[in-house]
KEKE-3310 file (N, C-alpha, C; in steps of 0.2 Angstrom, whole numbers, plus 5000, padded with zeros to 4 digits):
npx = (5004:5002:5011:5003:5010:5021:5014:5010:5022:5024:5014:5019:5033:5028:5019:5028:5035:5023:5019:5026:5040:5051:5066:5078:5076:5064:5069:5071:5069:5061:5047:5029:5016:5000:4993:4998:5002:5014:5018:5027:5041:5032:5043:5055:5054:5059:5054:5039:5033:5024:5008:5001:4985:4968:4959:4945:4936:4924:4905:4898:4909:4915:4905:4905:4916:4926:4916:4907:4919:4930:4942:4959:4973:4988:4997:4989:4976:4963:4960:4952:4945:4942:4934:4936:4944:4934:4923:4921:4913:4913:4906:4904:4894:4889:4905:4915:4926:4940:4945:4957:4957:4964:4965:4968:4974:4974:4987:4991:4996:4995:4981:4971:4970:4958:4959:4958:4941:4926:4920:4904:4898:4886:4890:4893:4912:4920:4931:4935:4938:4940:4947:4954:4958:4958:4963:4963:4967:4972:4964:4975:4985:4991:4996:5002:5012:5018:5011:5003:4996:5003:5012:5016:5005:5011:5006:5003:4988:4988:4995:5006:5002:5006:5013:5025:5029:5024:5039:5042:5033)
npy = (4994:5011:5026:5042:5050:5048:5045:5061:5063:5059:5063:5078:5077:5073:5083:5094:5093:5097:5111:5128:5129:5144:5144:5154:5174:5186:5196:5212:5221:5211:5210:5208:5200:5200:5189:5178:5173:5174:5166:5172:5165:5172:5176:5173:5178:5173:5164:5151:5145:5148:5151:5150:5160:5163:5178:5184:5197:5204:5204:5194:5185:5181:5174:5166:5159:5143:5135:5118:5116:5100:5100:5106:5111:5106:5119:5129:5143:5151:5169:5177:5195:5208:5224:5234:5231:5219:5209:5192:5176:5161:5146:5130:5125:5118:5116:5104:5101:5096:5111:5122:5138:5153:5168:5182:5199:5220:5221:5208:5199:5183:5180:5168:5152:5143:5124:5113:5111:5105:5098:5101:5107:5117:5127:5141:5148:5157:5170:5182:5197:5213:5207:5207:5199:5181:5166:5155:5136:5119:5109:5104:5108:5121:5116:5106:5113:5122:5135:5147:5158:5174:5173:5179:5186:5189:5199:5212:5217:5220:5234:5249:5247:5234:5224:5213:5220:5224:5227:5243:5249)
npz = (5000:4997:5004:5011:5010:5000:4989:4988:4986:4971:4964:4964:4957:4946:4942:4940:4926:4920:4923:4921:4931:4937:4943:4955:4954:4946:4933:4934:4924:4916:4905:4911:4906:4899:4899:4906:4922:4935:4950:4965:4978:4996:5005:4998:4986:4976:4962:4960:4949:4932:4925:4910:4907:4906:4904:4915:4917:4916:4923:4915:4909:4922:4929:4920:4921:4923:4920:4915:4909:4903:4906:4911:4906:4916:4917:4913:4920:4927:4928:4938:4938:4949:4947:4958:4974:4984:4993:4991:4985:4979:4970:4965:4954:4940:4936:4932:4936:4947:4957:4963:4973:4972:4981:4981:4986:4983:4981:4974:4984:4992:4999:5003:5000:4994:4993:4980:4977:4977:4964:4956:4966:4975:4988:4995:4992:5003:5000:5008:5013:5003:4991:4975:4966:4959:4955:4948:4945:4945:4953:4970:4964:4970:4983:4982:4974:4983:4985:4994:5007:5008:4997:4980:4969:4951:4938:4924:4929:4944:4944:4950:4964:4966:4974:4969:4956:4939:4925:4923:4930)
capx = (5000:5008:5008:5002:5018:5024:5009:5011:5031:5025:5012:5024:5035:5022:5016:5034:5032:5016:5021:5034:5042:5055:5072:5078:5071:5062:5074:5065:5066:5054:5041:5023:5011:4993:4991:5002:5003:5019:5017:5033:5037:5032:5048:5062:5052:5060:5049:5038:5026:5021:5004:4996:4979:4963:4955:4939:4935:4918:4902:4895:4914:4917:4898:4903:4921:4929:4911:4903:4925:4930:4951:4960:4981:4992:5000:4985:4973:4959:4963:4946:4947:4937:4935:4940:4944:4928:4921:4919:4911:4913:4903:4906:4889:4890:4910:4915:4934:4942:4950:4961:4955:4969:4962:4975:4971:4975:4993:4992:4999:4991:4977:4970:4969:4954:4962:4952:4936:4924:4913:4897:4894:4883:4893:4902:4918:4922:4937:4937:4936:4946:4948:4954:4958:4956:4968:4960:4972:4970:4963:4979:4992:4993:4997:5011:5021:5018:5009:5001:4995:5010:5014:5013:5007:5015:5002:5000:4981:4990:4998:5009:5002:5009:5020:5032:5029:5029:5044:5041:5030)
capy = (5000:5016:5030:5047:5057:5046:5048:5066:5066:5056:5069:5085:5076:5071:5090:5098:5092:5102:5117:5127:5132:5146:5146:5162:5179:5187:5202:5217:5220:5205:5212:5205:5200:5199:5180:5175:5175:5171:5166:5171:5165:5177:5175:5173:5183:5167:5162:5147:5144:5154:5148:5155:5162:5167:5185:5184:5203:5207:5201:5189:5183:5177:5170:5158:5156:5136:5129:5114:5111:5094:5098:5111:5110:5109:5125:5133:5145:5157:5175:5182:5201:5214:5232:5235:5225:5217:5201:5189:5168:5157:5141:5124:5124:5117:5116:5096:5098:5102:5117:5128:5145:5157:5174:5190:5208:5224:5221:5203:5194:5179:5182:5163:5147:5133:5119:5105:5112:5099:5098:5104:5110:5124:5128:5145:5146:5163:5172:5185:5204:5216:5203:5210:5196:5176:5163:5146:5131:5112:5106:5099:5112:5125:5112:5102:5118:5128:5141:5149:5163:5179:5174:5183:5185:5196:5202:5220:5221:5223:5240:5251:5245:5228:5218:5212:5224:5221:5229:5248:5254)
capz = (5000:4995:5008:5009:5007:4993:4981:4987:4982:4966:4963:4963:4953:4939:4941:4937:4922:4918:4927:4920:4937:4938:4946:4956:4954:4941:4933:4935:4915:4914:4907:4913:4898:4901:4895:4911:4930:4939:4957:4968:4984:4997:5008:4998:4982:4969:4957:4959:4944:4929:4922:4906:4911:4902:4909:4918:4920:4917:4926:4912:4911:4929:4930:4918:4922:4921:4920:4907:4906:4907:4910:4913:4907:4921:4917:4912:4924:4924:4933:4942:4939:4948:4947:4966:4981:4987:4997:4986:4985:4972:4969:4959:4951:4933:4937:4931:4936:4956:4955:4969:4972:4977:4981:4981:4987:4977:4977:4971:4988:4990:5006:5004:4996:4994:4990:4978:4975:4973:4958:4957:4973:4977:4993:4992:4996:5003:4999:5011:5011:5000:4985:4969:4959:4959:4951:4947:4945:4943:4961:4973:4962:4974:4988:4977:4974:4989:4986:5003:5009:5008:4992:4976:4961:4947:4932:4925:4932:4950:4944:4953:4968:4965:4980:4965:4951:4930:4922:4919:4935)
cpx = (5004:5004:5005:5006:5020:5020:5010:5018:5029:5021:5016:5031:5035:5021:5022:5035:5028:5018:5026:5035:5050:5061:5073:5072:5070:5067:5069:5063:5061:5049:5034:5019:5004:4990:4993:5005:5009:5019:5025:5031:5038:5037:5052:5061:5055:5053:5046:5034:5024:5015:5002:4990:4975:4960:4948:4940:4929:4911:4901:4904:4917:4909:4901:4912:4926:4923:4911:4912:4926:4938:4952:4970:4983:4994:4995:4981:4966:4960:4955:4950:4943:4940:4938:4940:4939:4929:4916:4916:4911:4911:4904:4901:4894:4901:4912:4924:4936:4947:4952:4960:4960:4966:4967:4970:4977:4983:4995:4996:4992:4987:4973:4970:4964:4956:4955:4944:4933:4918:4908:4893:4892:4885:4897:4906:4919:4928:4940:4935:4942:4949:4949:4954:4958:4959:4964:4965:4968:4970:4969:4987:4995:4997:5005:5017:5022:5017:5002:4998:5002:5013:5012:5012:5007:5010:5000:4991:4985:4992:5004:5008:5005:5014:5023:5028:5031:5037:5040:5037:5033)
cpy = (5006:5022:5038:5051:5053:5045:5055:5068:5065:5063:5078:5082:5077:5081:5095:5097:5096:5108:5118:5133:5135:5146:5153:5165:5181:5194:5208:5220:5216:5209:5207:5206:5197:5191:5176:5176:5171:5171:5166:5169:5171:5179:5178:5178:5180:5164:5154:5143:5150:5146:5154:5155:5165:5172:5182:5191:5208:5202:5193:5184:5178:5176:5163:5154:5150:5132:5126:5111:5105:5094:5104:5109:5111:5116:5132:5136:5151:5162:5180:5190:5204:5220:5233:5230:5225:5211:5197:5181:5166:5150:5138:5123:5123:5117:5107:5094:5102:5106:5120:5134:5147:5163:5178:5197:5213:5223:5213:5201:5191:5179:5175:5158:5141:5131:5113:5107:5108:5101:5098:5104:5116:5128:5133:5145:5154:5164:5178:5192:5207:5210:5207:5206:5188:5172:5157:5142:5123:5112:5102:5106:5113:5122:5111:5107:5123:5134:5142:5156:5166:5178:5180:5183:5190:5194:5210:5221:5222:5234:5243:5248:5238:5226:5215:5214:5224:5228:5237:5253:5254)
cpz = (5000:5001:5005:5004:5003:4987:4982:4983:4975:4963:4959:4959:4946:4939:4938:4931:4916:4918:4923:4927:4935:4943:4947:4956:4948:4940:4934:4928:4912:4914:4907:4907:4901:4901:4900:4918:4933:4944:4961:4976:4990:5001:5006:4988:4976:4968:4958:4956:4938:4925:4917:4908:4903:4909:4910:4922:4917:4920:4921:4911:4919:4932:4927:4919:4918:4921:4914:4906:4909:4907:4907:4912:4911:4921:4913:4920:4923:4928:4932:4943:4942:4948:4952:4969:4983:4992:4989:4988:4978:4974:4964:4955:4944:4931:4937:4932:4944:4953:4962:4968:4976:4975:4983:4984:4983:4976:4976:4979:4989:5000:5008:5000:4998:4991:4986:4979:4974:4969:4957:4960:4974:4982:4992:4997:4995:5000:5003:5011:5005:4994:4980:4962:4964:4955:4953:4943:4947:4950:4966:4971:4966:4982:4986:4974:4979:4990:4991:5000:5011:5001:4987:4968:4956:4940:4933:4928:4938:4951:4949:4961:4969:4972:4976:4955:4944:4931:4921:4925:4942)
residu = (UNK:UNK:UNK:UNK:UNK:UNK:UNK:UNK:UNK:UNK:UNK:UNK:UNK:UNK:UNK:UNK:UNK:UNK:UNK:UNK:UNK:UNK:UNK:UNK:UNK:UNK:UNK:UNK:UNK:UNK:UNK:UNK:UNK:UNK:UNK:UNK:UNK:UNK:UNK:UNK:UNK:UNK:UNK:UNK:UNK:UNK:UNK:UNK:UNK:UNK:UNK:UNK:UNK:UNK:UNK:UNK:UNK:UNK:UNK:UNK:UNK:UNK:UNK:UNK:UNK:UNK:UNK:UNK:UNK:UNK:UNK:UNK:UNK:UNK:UNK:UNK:UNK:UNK:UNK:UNK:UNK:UNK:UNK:UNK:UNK:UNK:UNK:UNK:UNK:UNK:UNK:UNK:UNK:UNK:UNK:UNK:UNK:UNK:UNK:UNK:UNK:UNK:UNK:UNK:UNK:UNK:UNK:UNK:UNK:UNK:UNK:UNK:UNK:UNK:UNK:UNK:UNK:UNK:UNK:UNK:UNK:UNK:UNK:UNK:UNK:UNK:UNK:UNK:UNK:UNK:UNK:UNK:UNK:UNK:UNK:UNK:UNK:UNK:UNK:UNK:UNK:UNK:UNK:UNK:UNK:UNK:UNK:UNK:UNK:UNK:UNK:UNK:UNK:UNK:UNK:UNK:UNK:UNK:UNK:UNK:UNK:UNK:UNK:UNK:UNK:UNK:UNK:UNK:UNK)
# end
């Protein structure tokens, strides 16, 4: 019988793979392109993940989200935008894959994560107050490369206010 921590080690092996995870830090010439979120860590502020990202940034847009899909590329995601910081919930209705909900505030550090979402539950899952954006990933991800609360993640919607800032503000 195979234990926990060694389907987890096998997991994050298999998943690096998928993922293209960065070494180091980002230069500060990097510049941020709207099609991709790099999650740094919030410590040591080296890079642990870049996924490409589809925008969800108007209502009809983040209604309908990752529903009706049946997968989701490892190193893909969807990046929840709003207008301001608010309190937000999000439910699995019509949603046929688990997914990780990391919720950020306006300067993109990472303020929570639900892990594994289960599939088409009507059950919301807060996010808190002060939310400005919402990065969705394959269910387990966020676990398997360590991204927490403090971290951060680097896209021009953050702007100047930004806690790891594109190239140019």
């Amino acid at each position: 019988m195979t234990s926990e921590r060694e389907r987890g080690g096998r997991m994050r092996r298999a998943l690096w793979a998928f993922v293209l995870v960065l070494p180091g830090t980002l230069s500060a010439q990097e510049a941020c392109r709207p099609d991709e979120v790099v999650i740094l860590d919030g410590g040591s502020g080296a890079a642990q993940a870049r996924f490409s990202v589809e925008i969800a940034d108007d209502a009809p847009e983040r209604a309908r989200g990752l529903m009706h899909r049946e997968s989701l590329a490892q190193s893909h995601g969807m990046l929840f935008v709003y207008e301001a910081p608010q309190q937000v919930a999000f439910w699995m209705e019509n949603t046929l894959i688990p997914l990780d909900m990391i919720f950020t505030d306006r300067t993109g550090r990472v303020t929570r994560v639900h892990d594994s979402a289960v599939p088409l539950d009507r059950t919301p899952i807060p996010g808190g107050d002060e939310v400005l954006a919402v990065l969705e990933i394959n269910g387990g991800l966020a676990a398997a490369l360590g991204i927490g609360p403090g971290d951060m993640l680097r896209h021009p919607v953050f702007g100047a206010e930004a806690a790891a800032p594109c190239a140019g503000e």
